[in-house]
N, C-alpha and C positions, 0 to 999 in steps of 0.2 A: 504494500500500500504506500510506503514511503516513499519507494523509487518511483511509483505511477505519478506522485505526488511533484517531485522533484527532478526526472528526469528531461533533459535538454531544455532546464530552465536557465537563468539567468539573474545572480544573486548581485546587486549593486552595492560595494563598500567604497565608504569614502576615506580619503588616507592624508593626512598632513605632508604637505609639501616641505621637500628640504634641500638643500642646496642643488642645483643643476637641475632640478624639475624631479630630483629622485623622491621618493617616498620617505620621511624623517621615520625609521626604523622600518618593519618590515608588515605585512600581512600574516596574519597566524594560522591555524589551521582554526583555533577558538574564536577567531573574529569571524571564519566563514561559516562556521558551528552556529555563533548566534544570529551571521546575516542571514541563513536559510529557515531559524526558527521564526524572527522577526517577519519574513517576507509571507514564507509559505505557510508556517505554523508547522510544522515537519521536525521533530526533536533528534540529533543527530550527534551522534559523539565525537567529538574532536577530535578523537585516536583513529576514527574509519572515514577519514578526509585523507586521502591519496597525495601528496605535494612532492615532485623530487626538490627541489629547494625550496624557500619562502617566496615570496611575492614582494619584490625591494621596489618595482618602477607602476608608473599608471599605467592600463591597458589591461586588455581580455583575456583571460586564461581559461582555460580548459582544464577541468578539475576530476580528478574520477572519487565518488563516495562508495568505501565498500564497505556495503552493508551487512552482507552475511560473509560467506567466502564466495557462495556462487552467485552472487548478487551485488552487481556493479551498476550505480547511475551515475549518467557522468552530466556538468553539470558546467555551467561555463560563470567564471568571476569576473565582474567587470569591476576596477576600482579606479573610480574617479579623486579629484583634488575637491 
């Protein structure tokens, strides 16, 4: 129900600007934990948010949440200034 919920959505976070346009520290995988609670109402643990690194610049990423082991929604971040 979760994935039906939140797959090929789009969760919008906003990030403090810091020098050169980059992000002043980084995106979490708990910031994207509570942007998909806040958006969609979908409670998601921060530990089964997929990231090879953090999220340091503005722009769209493509995010995979796994949910079980055979259950993957993927889910795209957008974070704005």
């Amino acid at each position: 129900a979760v994935k039906k919920t939140i797959e090929g959505k789009t969760v919008v976070l906003k990030g403090k600007a810091g020098e050169n346009g980059r992000l002043f520290g980084s995106i979490t995988s708990k910031e994207i934990s509570d942007g998909i609670k806040e958006t969609f109402g979908a409670d998601v643990d921060k530990k089964k948010i997929v990231m090879k690194d953090p999220i340091k610049n503005f722009g769209t990423y493509a995010i995979d949440v796994k949910l079980y082991p055979a259950i993957v929604a993927k889910i795209t971040v957008s974070v704005t200034e």
